[in-house]
SEVEX-648371 format. One record per residue: residue number from 1; x, y, z of N, C-alpha, C in turn. Coordinates in steps of 0.2 Angstrom, whole numbers. Atoms other than C-alpha are relative to their C-alpha. Layout:
SEVEX-648371
- NUM;X;Y;Z;X;Y;Z;X;Y;Z;
...
***
This chain:
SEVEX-648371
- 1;4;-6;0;0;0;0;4;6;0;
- 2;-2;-7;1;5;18;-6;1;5;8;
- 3;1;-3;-6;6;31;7;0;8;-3;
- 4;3;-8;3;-2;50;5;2;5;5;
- 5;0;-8;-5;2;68;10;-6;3;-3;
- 6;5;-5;4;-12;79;7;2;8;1;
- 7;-3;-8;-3;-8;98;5;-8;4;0;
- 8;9;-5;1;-26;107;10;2;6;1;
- 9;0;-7;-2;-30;125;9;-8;1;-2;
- 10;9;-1;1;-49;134;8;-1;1;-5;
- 11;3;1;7;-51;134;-10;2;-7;-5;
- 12;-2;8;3;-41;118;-15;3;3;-7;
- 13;0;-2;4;-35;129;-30;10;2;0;
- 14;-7;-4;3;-19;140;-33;5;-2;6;
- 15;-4;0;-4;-9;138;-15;2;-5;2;
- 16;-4;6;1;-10;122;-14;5;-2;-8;
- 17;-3;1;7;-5;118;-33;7;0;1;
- 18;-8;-2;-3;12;127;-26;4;-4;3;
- 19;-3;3;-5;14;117;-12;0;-7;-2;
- 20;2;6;3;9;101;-21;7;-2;-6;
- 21;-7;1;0;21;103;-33;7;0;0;
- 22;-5;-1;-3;34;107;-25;3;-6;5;
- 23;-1;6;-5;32;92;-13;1;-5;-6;
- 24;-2;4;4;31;82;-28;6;-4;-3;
- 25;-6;1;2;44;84;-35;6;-1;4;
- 26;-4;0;-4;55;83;-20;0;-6;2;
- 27;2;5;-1;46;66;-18;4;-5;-5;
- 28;-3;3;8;53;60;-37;6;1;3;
- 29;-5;-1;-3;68;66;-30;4;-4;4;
- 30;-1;5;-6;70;55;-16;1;-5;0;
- 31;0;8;2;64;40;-25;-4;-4;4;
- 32;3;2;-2;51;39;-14;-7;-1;-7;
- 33;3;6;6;39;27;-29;-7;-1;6;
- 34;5;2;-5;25;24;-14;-4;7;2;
- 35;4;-6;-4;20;42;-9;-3;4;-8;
- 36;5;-1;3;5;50;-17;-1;8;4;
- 37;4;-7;-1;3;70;-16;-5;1;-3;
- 38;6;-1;2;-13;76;-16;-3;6;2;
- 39;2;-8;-3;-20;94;-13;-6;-1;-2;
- 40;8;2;0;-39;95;-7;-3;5;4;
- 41;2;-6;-2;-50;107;2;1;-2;6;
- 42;-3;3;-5;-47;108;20;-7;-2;4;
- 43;7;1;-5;-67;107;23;-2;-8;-2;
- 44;2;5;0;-65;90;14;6;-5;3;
- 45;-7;1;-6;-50;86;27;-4;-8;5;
- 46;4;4;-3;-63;73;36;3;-7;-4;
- 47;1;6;4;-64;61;22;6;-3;-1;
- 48;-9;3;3;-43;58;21;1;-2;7;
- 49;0;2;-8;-42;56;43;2;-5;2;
- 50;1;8;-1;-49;40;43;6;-7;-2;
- 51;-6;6;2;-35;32;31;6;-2;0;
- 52;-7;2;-5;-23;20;35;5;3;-4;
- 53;-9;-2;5;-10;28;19;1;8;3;
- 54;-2;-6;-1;-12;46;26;5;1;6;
- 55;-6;1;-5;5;50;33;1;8;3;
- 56;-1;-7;-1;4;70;32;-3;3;-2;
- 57;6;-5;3;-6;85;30;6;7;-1;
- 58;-5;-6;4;4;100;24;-8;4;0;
- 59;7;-5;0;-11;115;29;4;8;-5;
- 60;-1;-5;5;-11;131;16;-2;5;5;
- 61;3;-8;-2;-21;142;29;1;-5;7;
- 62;1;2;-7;-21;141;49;-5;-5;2;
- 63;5;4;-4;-28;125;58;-1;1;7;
- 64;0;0;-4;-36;127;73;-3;-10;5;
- 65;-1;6;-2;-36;107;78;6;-5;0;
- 66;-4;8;2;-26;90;79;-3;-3;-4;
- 67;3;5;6;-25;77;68;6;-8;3;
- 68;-5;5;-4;-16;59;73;8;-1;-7;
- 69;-9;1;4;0;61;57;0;9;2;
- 70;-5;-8;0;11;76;56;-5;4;-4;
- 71;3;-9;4;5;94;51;6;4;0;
- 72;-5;-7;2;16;107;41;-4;4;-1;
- 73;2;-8;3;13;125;40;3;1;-8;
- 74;-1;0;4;13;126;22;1;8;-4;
- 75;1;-7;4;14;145;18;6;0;-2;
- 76;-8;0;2;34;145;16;1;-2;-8;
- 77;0;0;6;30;137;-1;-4;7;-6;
- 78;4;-6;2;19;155;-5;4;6;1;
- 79;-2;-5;0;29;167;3;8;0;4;
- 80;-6;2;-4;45;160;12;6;3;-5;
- 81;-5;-2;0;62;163;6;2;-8;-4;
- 82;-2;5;4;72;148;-7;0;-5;8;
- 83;-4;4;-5;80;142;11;-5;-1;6;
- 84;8;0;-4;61;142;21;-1;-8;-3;
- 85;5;6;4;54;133;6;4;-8;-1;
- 86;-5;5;-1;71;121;7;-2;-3;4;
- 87;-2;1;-6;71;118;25;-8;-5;0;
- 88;9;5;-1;50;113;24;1;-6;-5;
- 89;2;6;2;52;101;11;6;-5;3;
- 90;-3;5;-5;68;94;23;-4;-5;5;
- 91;4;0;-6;56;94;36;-6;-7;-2;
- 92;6;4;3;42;84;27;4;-7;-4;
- 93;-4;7;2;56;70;17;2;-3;9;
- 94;-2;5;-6;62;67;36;-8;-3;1;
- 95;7;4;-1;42;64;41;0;-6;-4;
- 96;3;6;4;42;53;27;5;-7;0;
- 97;-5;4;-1;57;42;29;-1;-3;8;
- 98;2;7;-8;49;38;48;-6;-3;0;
- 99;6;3;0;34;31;42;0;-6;-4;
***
């Protein structure tokens, strides 16, 4: 079985796109072959919780809950610096390499 990030933000549109691909490709990268990014609304955040491959949420806009895998602040992908947007997708390859 595969294993999924989800990158949510409130429109599902432009901010994740960014962050989506920029995870992805840092995934190709890696030669992680199993992981499955995926950008979604974050009102339809429910529906991805439940399952057993979701390893990460990458959030586009502030969350005011837990969730039981890792949460990254995804803004550094929108407005961070080269060395931000570096450091987060370190930050996210190490979460994935402990799952």
């Amino acid at each position: 079985m595969g294993r999924l990030i989800v990158v949510a933000c409130g429109a599902g549109i432009n901010t994740s796109a960014i962050a989506e691909d920029s995870i992805k490709e840092r995934v190709i990268q890696e030669g992680f072959a199993d992981v499955e990014v995926k950008r979604i609304l974050m009102a339809d955040i429910e529906g991805y919780l439940g399952r057993s491959d979701l390893i990460m949420v990458v959030s586009m806009m502030k969350i005011f809950r837990t969730f039981h895998v890792p949460v990254f602040q995804g803004m550094p992908f929108l407005i961070g610096t080269k060395q931000e947007k570096d450091a987060l997708l370190d930050k996210i390859v190490d979460a994935v390499k402990k799952t």
